[in-house]
C-alpha positions, 0 to 999 in steps of 0.5 A, a space after each residue: 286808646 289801647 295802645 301803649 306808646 313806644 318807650 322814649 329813650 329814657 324810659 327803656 334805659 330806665 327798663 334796662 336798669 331795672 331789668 339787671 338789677 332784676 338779675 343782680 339779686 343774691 337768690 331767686 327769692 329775693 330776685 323774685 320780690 325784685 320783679 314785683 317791684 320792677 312790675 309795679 314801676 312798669 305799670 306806674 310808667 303806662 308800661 303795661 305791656 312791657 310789665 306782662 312780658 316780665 310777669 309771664 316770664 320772669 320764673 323762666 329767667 331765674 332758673 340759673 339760680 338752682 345752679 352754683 354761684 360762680 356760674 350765675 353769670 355765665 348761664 343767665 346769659 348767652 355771653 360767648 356770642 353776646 361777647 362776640 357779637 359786641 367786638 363785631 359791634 364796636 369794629 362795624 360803628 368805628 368804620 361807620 359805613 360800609 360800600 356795600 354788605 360784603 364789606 360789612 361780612 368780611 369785617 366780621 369774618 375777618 373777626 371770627 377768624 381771629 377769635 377762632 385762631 388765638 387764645 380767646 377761641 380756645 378759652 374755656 367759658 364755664 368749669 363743669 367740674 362744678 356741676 358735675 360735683 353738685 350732680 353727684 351730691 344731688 345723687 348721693 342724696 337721692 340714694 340716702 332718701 332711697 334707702 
């Protein structure tokens, strides 16, 4: 019928793939000629619904790229909490499995508490000083437009 089956493991690692280097672009033109291609994959895979999701979505994706390079990384993603959700990760799948769900809770209590007490809770994710520059430029344009 009309249903699109669920992707096999191979064919959302297959997705992924295509999704990062989506987003490994150099800029967002090049980013965007990336998504046709990914779509016509995702089609050509029977992924229709998965080929609309990123074709309805995909300019929201790529505003990082009116922002500076070396920030590219750090706002296409929400890193901070995908780095801390991943250590959680890890710590959880080494003990496998719990007695109950406080056990798993103060695992990862126990986590953040350390992460909010060392040096990895105090570093700084993003230099603002950066953006801050380049808002001054786009201000010091406006006022030469301005007049």
């Amino acid at each position: 019928m009309g249903h699109q089956s669920q992707p096999r493991h191979s064919q959302r690692k297959a997705v992924a793939g295509m999704l990062k280097a989506l987003h490994a672009q150099e800029d967002a033109e090049a980013a965007r000629s990336k998504a046709q291609d990914v779509i016509a994959k995702l089609d050509g895979m029977k992924l229709t619904q998965a080929a609309q999701v990123v074709r309805e979505g995909v300019e929201e994706t790529l505003t990082y790229f009116a922002f500076p390079r070396e920030h590219h990384r750090h706002i296409y993603t929400n890193n901070p909490l995908e780095a801390i959700m991943k250590q959680i990760r890890r710590r959880t799948r080494v003990v496998g499995s719990f007695p109950d769900g406080h056990s798993a809770l103060m695992l990862a209590a126990a986590r953040l508490r350390h992460i909010a007490g060392t040096q990895w809770g105090l570093k700084r994710y993003m230099n603002m000083d950066r953006l801050k520059e380049q808002k001054r430029h786009q201000q010091e344009k406006q006022e030469v437009i301005a007049g």
